[in-house]
C-alpha positions in Angstrom: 0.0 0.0 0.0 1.6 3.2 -0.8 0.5 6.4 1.2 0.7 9.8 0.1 1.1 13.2 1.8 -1.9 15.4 1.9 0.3 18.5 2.3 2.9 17.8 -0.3 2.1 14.7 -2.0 5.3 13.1 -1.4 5.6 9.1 -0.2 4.8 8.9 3.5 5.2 5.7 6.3 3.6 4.4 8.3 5.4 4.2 11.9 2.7 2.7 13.6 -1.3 1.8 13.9 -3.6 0.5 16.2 -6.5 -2.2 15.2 -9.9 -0.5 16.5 -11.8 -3.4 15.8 -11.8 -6.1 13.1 -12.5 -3.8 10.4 -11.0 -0.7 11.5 -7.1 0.9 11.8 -6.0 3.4 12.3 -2.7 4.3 10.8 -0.1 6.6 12.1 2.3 8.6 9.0 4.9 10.2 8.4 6.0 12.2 5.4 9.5 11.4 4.0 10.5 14.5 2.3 12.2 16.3 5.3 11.5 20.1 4.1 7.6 18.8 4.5 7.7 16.5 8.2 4.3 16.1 7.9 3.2 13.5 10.5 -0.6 12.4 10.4 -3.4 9.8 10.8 -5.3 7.8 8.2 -7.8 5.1 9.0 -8.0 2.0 7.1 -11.5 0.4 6.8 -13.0 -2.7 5.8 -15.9 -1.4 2.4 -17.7 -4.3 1.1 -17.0 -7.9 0.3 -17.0 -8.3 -3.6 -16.7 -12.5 -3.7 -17.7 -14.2 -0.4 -15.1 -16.3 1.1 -14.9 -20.1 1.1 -14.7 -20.0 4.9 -17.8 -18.9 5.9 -19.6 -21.7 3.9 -20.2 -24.3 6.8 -18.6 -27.7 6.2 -21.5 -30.1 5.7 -22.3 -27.8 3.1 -19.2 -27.6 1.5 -19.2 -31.4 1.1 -22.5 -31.8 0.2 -22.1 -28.9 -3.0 -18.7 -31.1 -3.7 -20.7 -34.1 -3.5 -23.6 -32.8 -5.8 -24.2 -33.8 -9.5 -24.6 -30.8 -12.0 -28.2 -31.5 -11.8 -28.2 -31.0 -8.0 -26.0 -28.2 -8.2 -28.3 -26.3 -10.3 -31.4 -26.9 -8.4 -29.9 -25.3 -5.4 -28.4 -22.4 -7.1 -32.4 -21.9 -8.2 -33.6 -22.5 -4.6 -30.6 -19.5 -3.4 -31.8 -17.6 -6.0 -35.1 -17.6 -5.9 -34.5 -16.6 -1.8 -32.5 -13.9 -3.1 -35.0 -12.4 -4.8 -37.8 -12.5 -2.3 -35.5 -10.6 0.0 -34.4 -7.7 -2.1 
C-alpha cells in the first residue's frame, strides 16, 4: 500500500497503527520528504465484500455442493436464487 502526503504529495510511512476493531485501523504517518515533516493519521476500513469467502460456507455444506451432481448443483443455485430475490 503506498501512502501519500496530503500537504505535499510526497511518499509517506507508516510508523505505527492501532487495530480499532476487526474492520477498522487506524494508521499513524509520516512524510518522507524532510522540508515537509508532515506527520498524520489515516484510517483504514473494511468497504464491502466483492466475492464471499470459502470460509464462511459451513462444512457439511461444502461437502454436500462437492458431493452434488450438476443437476443438483443447479437446483440449489435456483432455490438460493429464488430466496435472493424474495429478499431484495
Amino acid at each position: 500500500m503506498r501512502i501519500r502526503c496530503n500537504r505535499c504529495g510526497k511518499t509517506a510511512t507508516i510508523q505505527s497503527s492501532t487495530q480499532i476493531s476487526d474492520e477498522f485501523k487506524q494508521l499513524y504517518c509520516c512524510c518522507t520528504n524532510p522540508q515537509c515533516g508532515h506527520t498524520f493519521v489515516m484510517d483504514l476500513a473494511f468497504s464491502h465484500t466483492l466475492s464471499p469467502s470459502a470460509v464462511d460456507i459451513p462444512p457439511e455444506a461444502l461437502e454436500r455442493i462437492r458431493g452434488a451432481s450438476r443437476g443438483e448443483l443447479r437446483e440449489m443455485f435456483q432455490v438460493l436464487q429464488g430466496g435472493m430475490q424474495g429478499a431484495g
